[in-house]
SELUM-642602 format. One record per atom (N, C-alpha, C): x, y, z. Coordinates in steps of 0.001 Angstrom, whole numbers, plus 500000, padded with zeros to 6 digits. Layout:
N
XYZ...
This chain:
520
910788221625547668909824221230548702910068222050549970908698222736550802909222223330551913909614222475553071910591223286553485910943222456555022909692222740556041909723221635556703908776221600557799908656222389558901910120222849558992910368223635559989909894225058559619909350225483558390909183226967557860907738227088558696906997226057558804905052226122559788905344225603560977906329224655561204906144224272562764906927225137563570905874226674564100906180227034564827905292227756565531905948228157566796904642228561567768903820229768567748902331228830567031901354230192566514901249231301567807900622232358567435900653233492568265899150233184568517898940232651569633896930232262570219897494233178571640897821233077572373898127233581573670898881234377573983898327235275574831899407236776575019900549235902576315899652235274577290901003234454578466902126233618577253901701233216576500902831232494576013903599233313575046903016233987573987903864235056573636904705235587574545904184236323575470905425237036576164906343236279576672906059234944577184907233233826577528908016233527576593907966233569575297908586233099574316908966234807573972908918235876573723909893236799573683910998236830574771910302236849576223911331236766576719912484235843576826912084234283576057913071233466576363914393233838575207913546234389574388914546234700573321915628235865573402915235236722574285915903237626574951916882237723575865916618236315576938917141235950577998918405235193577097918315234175576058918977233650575131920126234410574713919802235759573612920592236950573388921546237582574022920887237130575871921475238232576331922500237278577084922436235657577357923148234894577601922904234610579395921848234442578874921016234545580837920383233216580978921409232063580690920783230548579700919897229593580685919841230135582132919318229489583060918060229933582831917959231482582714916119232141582546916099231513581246916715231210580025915516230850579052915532229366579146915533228339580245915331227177580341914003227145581096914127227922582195913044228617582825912117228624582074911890229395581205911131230074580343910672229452579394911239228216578804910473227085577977910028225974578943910401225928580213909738225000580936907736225860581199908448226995581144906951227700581389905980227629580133906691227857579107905700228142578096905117226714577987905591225533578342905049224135578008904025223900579525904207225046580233902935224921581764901794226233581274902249226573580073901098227616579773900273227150578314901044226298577637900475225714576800899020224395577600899816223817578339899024223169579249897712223645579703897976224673580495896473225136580984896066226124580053896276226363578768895627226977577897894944225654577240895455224747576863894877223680576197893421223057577355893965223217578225892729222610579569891517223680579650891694224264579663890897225748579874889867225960578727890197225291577335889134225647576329888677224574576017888975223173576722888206222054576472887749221630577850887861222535578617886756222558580009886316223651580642885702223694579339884410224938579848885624226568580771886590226724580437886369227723581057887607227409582947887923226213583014888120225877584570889959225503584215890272226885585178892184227072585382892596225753585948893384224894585495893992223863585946895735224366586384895810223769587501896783223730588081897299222328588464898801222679589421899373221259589865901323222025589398902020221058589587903030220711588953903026220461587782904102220263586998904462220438585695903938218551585549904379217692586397903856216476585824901955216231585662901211216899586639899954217108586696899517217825586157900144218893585260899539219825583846899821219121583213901159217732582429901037216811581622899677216299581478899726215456582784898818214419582742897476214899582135896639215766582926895345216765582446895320217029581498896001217955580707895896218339579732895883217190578680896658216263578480896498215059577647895227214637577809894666214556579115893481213562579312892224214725578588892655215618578752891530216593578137891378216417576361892592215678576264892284215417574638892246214184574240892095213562575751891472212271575004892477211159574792894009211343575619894543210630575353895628209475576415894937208265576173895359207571577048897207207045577055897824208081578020899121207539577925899969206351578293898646205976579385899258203857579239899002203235578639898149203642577553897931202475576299898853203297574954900020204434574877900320204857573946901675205153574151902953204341573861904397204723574509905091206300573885904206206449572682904548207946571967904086208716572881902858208714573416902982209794574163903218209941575396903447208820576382904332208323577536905753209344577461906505208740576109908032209288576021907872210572576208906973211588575328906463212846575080906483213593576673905968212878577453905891213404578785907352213027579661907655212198579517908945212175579830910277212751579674910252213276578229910629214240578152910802215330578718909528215679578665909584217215579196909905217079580632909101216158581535909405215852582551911176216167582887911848215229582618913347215832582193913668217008582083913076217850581484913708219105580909913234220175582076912100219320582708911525219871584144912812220218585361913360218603585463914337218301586339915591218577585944916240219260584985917109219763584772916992221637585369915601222380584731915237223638585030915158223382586533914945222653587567915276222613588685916928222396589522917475221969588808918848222169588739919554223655588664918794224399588265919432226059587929919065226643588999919575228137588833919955229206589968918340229649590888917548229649589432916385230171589171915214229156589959915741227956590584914307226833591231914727227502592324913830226244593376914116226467594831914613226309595764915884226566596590917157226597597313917836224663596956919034224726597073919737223853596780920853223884597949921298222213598185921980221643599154923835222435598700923451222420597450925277222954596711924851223763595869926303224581595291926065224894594134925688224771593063924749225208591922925177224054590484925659224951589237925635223873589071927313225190587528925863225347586704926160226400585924925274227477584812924995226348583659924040225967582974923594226129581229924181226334580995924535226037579889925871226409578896924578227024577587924692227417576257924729227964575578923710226864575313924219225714574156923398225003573279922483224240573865923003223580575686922105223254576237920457224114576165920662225174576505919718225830576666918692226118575017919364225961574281918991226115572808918268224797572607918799223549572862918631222371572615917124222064573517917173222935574777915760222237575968914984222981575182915180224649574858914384224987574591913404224910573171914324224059572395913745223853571210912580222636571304913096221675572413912220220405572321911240220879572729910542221989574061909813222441574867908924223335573653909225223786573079908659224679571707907959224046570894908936222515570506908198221905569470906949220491570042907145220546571288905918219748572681904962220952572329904981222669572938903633223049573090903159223284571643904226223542569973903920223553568801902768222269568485903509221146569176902583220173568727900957219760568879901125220489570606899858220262571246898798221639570860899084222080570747898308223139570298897780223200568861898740222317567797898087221943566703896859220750567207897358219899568041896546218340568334895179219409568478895109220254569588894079220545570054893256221064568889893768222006568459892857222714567136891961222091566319893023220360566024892120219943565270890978219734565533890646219593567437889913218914567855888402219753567675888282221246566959887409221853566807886647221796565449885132221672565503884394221486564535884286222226563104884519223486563752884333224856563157885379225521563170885605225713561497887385226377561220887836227383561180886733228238561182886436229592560526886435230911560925887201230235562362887328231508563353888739232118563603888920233177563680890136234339564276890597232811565795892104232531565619892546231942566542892850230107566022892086229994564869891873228528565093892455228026563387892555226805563407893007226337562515892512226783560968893179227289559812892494227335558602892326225966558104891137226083557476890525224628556340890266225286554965890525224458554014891576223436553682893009223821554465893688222912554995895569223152555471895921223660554535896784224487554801898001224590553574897795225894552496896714226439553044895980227429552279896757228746553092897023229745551936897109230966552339896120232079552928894748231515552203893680232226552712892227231876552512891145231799552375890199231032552280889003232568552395888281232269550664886798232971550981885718232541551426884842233413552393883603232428552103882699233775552339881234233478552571880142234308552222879271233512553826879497235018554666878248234804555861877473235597555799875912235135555884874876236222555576874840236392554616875472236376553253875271237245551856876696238192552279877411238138553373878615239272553173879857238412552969880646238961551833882147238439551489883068238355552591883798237350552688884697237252554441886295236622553871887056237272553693888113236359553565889370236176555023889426235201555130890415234723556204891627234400555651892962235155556313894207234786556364894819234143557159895757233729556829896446232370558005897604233646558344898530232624559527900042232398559702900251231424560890901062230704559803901351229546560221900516228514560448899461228307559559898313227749559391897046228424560504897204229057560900896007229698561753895322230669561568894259231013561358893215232256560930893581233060562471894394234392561406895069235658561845894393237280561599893704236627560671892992238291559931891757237855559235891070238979559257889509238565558886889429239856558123888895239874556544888115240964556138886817240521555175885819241484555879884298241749555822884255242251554817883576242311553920882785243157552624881400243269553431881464244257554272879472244391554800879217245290553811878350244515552877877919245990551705876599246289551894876407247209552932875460248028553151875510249838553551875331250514552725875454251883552313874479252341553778875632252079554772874516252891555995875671253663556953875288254174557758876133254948558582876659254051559876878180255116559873878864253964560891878028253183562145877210254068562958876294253456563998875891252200563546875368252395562581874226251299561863875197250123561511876220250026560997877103249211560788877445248405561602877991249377562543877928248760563570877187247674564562876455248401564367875531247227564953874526246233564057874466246816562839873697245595561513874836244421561478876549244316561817877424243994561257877872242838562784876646242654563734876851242392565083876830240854564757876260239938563795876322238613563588877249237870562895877653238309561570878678238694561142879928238483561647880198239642562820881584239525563429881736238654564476880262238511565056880695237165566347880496236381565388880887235329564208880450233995563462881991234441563658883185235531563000884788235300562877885414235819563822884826236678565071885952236105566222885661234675567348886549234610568314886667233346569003885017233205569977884552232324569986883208232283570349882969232264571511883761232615572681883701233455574022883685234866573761883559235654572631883453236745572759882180237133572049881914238289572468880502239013572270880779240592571809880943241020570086880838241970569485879923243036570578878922242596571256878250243361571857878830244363573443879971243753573554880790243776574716882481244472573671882417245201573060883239246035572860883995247176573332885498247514573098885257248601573929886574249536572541885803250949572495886662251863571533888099251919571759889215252029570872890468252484570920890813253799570534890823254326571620891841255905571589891259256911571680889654256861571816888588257254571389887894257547570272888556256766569141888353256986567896886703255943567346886245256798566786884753256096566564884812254804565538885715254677564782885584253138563784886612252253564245887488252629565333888027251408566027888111250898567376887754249076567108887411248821568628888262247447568719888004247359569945888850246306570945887778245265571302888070243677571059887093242793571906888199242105572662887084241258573941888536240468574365887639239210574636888844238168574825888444236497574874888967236442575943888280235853577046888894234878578101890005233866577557889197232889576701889829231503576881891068232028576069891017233008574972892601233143574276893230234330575216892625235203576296893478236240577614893797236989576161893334237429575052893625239227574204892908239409573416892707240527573383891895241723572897892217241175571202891252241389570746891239241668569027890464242971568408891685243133567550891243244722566831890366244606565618889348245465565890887958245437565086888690246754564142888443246954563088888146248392562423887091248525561412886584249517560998885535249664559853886445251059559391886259250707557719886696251390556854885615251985555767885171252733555836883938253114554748884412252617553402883893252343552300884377252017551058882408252194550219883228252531548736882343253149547951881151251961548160881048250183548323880011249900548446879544249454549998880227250235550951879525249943552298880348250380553191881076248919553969882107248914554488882886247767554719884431248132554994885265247167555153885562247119556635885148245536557094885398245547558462886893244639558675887792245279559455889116244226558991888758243624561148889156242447561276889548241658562680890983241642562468891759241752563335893249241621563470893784240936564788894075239647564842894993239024565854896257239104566091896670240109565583898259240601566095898680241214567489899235240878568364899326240794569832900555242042569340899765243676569772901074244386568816902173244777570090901833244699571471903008244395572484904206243698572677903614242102571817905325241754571516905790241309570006905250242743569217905113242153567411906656242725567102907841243041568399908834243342567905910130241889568016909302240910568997910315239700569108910355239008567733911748238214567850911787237205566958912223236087567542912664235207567527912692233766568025913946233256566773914351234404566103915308233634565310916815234248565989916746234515567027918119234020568412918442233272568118917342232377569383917732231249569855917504229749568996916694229846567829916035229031566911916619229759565778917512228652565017918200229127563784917408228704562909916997229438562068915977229220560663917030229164559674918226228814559531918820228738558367918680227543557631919359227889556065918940226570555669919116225251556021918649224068555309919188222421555856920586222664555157920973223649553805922153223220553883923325223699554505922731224669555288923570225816556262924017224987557450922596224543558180922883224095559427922843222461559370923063222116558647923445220681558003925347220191557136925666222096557234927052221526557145928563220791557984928748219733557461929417219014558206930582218642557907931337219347556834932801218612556579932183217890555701933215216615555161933311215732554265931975214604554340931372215052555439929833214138555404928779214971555224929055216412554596927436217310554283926648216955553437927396216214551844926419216085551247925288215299551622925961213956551778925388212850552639924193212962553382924712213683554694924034214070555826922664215027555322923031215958554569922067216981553896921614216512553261921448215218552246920651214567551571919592213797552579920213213112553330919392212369554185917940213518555182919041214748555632917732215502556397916506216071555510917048215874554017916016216389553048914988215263553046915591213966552796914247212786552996913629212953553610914381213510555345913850213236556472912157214198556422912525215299555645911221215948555572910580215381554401910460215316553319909655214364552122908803212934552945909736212068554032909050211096554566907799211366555214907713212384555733906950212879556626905397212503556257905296213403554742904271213177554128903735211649553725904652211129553456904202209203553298903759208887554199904118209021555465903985208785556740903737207171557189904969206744556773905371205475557209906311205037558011906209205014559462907230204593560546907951204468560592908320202846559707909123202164559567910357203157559144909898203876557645910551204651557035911563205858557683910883206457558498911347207392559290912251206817560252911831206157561067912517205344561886913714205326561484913951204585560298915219203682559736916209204920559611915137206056558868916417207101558425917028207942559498915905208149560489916506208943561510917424208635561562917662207201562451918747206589563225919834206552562251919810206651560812920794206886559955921880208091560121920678208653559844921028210410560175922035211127561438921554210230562045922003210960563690923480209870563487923311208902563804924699208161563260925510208582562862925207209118561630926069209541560259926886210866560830926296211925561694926693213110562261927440212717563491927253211492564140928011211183565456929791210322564648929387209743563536930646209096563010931414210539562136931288211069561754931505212645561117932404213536562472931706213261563280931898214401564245933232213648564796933138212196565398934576211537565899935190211423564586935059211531563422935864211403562426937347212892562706936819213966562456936971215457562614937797215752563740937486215096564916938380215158566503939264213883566717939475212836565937940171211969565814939884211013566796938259211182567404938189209711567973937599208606567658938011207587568448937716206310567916936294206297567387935868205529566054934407205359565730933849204812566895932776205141567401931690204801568343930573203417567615930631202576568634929770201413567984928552201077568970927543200378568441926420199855569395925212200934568613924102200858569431923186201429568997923149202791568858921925203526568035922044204824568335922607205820569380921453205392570824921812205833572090923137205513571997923647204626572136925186204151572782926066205092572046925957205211570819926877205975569772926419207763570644925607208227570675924961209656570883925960209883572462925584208548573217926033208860574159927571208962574680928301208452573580929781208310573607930137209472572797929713209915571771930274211343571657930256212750572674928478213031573119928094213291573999928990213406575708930055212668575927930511212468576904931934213214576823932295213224575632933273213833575040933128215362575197932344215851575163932122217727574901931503218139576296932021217422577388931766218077578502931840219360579101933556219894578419933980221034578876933118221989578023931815221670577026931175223014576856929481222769576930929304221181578044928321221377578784928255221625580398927038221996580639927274222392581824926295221363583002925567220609582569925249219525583369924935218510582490925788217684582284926292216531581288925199215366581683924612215369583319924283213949583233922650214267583284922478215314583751921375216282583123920723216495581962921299216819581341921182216900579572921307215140578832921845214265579789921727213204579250920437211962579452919662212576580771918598212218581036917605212758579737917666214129579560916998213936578365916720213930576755918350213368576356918568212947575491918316211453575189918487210588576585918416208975576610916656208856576174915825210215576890914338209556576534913816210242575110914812211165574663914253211371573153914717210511572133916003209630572474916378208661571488915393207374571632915238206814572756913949205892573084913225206354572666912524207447572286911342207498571477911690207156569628912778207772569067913312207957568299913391206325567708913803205177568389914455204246568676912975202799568417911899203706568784910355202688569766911024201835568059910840200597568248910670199302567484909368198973566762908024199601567611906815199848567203905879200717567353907185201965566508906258202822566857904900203553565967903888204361567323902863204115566562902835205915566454903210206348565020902745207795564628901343207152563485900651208433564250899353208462563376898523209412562469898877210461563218898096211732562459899498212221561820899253213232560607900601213882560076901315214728561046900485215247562219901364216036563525902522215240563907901899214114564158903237212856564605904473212688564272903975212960562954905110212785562233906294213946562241905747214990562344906463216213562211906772216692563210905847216607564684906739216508566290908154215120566053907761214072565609909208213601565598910270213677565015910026214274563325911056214876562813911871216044563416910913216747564195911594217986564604912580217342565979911951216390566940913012215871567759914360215279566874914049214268565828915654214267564949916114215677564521915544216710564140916121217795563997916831218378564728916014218915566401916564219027567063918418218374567769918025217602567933919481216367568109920246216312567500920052216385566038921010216391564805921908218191564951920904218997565124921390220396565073922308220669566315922257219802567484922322220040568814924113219526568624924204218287568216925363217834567967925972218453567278925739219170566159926357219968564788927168221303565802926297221575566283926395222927567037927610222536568354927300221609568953928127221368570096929650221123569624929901220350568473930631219968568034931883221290567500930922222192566970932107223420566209932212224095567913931412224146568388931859225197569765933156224620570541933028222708570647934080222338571242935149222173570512935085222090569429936626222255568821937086223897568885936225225088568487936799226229569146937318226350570215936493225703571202937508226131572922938327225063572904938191223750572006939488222757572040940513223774572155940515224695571541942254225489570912942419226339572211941817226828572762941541227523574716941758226765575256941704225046575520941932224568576995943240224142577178943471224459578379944194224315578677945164222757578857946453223072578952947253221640578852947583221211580482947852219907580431948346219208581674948138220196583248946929220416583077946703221186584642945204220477584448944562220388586469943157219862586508942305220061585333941803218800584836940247219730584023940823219917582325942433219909582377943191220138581210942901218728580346943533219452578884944288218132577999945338217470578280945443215852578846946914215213579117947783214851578149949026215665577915949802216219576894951551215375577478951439214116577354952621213493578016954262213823577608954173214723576383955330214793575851955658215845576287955079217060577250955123218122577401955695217537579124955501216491579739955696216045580893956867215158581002957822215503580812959070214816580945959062213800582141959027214400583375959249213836584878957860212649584929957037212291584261956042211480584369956163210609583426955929209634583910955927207641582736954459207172583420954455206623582663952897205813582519953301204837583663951506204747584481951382204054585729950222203122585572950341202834584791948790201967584224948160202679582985946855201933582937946080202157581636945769203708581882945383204035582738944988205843582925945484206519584254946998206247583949947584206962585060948841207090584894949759208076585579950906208860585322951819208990586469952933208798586472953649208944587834954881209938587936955257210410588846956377211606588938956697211765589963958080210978590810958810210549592047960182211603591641960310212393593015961686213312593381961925212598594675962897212688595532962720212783596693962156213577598094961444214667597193960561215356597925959273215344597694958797214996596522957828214963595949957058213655595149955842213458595401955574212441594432953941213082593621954404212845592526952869213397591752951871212031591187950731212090591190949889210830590790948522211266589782948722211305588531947906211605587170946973210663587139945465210917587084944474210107587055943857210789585311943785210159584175943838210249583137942195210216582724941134210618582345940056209454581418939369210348580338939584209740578983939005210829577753940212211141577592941494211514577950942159212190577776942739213511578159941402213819579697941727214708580358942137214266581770942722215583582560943090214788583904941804215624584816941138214164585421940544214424586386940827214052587565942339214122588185942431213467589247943662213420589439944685214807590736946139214526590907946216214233592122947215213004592445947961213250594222948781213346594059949262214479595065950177214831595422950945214242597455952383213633597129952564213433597861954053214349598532953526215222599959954827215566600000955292214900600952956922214394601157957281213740601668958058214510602979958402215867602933958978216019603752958646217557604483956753217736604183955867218558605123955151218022605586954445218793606397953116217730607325952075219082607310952332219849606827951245220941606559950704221710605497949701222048605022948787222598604314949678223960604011949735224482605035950278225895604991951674226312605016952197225970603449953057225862603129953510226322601790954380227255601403954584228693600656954948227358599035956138225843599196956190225277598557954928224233597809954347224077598904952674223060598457951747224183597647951588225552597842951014226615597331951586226470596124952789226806595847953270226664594268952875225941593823953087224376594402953192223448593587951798223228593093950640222921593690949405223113593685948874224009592435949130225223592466948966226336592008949334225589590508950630225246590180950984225084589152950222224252588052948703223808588793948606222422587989946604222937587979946982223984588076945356224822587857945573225681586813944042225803585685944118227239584465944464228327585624944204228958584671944111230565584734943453231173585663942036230740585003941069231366585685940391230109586736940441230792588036939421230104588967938912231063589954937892229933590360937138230660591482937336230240592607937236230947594441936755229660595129935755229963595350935157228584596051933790228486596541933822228100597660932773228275598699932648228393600126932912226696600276933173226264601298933057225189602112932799224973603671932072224226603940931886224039605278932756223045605733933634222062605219934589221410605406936429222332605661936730222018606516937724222998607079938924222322606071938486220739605814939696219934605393939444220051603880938252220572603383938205220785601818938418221887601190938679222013600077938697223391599640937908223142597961936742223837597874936408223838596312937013225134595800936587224741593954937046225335593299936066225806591707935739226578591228935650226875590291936390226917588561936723226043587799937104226151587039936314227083585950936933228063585696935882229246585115935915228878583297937256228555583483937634228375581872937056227487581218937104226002582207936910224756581885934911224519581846934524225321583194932871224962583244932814223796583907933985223787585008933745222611585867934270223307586569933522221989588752934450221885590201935277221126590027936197221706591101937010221384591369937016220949592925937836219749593691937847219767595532939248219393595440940005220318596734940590220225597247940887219453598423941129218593598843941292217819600220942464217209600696942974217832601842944321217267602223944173216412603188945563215534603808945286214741605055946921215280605577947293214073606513948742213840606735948701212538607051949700211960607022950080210457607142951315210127607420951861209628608274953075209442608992954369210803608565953537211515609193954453213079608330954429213232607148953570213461606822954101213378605051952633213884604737952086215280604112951411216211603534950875215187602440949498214896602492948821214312600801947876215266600528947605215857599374946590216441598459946034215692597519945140216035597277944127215387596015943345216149595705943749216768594079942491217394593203941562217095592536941096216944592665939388216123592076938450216655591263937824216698589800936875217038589401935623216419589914934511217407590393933338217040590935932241217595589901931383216795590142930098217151589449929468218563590114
């Protein structure tokens, strides 16, 4: 049976979104993870006013990213306070909005903010792909007439479809269910002129019906090939005529050949379910279940899906703490997603960010009544369990790789007590270490330390060759600083870790205190 994921993907109708989607895949490659968050926030504001634009006559809609939601839905008719599927749908993205405003790339910020990490950016950009994948199928359907260059093939599922306009043979090819190529049998034994223009009804019935065969313009100066262009799809389509022993062959071609060198299999892994479904001692399992997950699709029964998702994703969150030796996670989906999730900080880069919009794709995931209706439904929500399921798989091998890189008993580190002689336990998540010059204070949680004081007992200043060591000693490798406008703070860059760090001293009856702090 094919996977779902082999058609749900983003047809080539638009040259703005094509080129957004090469470049995000590029930006991806090249590890520039803030531009391709960017860059799927865009393609879901260009899907938008492409979808608005051909179901109103022609009129550019603008606004913010929540006011291209709204419009564009309403342009198809769909009321999102009477429908929580597609409420969540916008919320989503919304999210993935307010995270892309979080990066280098929005507009000026009060602080710094730490970079995208890798899968984050894989993970926004996949949901944002499979939002404008979806809507752009919704819309298609919404057209009467199938039969055109740009638009949905009828019957689905078809590789290609004949039919007969005028008395002339026409066959249409898909990709990815969409009529991509058009060839004419005009069998009339006349000269190219004449063809040309006998062949003028014909070709406006199979390109997009804002365009006018009559409004052509030659390529290269060559006499049997021409160029039309569409407003509402913004590109040109290639006409050719080919003489042949009973007339001529007229081929239409929708191939956008400016960006026919991208691929999208970067940042979007097309490997198999049993590739990217392997999990240790829970693959078969797990890989059995994502195989239902596509077979359900077609039944298209809620309930059904529902039940297995939340199986699914489970099954990979108990797998994954199985593997790192932590405790099984209990409570609901969310609760479970979100307790592993909290764990692989050191290889996200805005944790509470990325968790805003994970909390509203499991609530959708989660709805108690929910209402999928058309077979699109079904397959925008499989691809969100896909997504999530792959997101965890992926996060999971990256953080046990840099598990073996991070560093021990310093800020931001693994707390490694046997390696700490001079320290005994000070409570449930805390550590103590008394000299008579010195007192150290371990703030513990997860298992990392986010939190030392230091007390010296017998300086009263900052600037001090022994507080430098000591300090020093309890940081990686690699850091950065970062500016402060606080004279009494000092930040920090943890380069290794993908976290801040603050520095802040006082004094108190003579006696030098520090405190290192992980900050958001």
């Amino acid at each position: 049976m094919i996977d779902f994921r082999e058609n749900f993907q983003l047809p080539s109708l638009n040259n703005a979104i094509d080129e957004e989607l090469h470049k995000l895949d590029k930006s991806w490659t090249s590890e520039d993870y803030d531009a391709t968050l960017n860059l799927a926030k865009s393609i879901v504001e260009s899907t938008c006013k492409f979808v608005y634009y051909q179901k109103n006559s022609g009129v550019d809609l603008t606004g913010n990213l929540d006011k291209l939601l709204k419009n564009m839905m309403k342009s198809l008719n769909i009321d999102i306070g009477n429908n929580n599927f597609f409420l969540k749908l916008k919320s989503i993205i919304i999210k993935i909005g307010e995270a892309r405003n979080h990066t280098i790339l929005a507009h000026g910020h009060r602080k710094q903010n730490r970079l995208i990490q890798k899968e984050e950016a894989r993970f926004y950009s996949a949901a944002c792909i499979d939002f404008s994948t979806y809507f752009l199928k919704v819309f298609s359907k919404t057209k009467s007439n199938r039969y055109r260059i740009g638009e949905l093939i009828e019957p689905e599922g078809r590789e290609y479809i004949n039919l007969s306009i005028q008395g002339h043979k026409v066959q249409l090819r898909e990709c990815l269910g969409y009529v991509n190529f058009a060839c004419i049998e005009f069998g009339e034994k006349v000269s190219l002129e004449s063809a040309i223009q006998n062949a003028t009804t014909v070709i406006n019935q199979v390109l997009p019906r804002d365009t006018d065969w009559q409004n052509r313009e030659k390529i290269e100066a060559s006499d049997n090939k021409f160029k039309v262009y569409s407003q509402g799809y913004d590109r040109d389509y290639d006409v050719v005529f080919e003489e042949v022993n009973e007339g001529w062959l007229i081929c239409i071609d929708n191939v956008n050949t400016e960006f026919t060198d991208y691929s999208v299999k970067g940042f979007r892994d097309f490997s198999s379910v049993d590739k990217k479904y392997s999990l240790g001692n829970s693959s078969l399992s797990v890989i059995k279940n994502r195989k239902e997950l596509n077979r359900l699709i077609s039944d298209k029964n809620a309930t059904n899906i529902r039940k297995l998702s939340i199986k699914l994703i489970k099954d990979i969150v108990k797998e994954v703490c199985r593997q790192n030796g932590w405790e099984k996670p209990i409570g609901d989906v969310k609760t479970q997603v979100r307790t592993v999730a909290s764990k692989f900080k050191t290889v996200i880069g805005r944790d509470d960010l990325l968790w805003n919009v994970l909390n509203e794709m499991l609530e959708l995931i989660m709805q108690p009544r929910l209402r999928l209706e058309k077979s699109e439904d079904y397959i925008l929500y499989a691809a969100f369990v896909d997504d999530i399921c792959v997101f965890l798989i992926n996060l999971n091998t990256i953080y046990k790789r840099k598990e073996k890189e991070i560093p021990v008993n310093v800020i931001g580190g693994v707390f490694n007590l046997d390696d700490m002689l001079n320290f005994s336990r000070d409570g449930d998540d805390s550590f103590f270490s008394t000299n008579p010059v010195l007192d150290i204070k371990l703030m513990v949680k997860s298992g990392y330390i986010e939190k030392i004081a230091f007390k010296f007992k017998t300086i009263s200043t900052r600037y001090d060759e022994f507080v430098d060591d000591t300090i020093r000693d309890y940081f990686p490798s690699q850091v950065e600083n970062v500016s402060s406008d606080d004279k009494d703070l000092k930040k920090y860059y943890l380069t290794q870790l993908n976290v801040y760090c603050e520095e802040k001293y006082s004094v108190s009856d003579g006696m030098l205190k520090v405190v290192l702090r992980l900050t958001k």
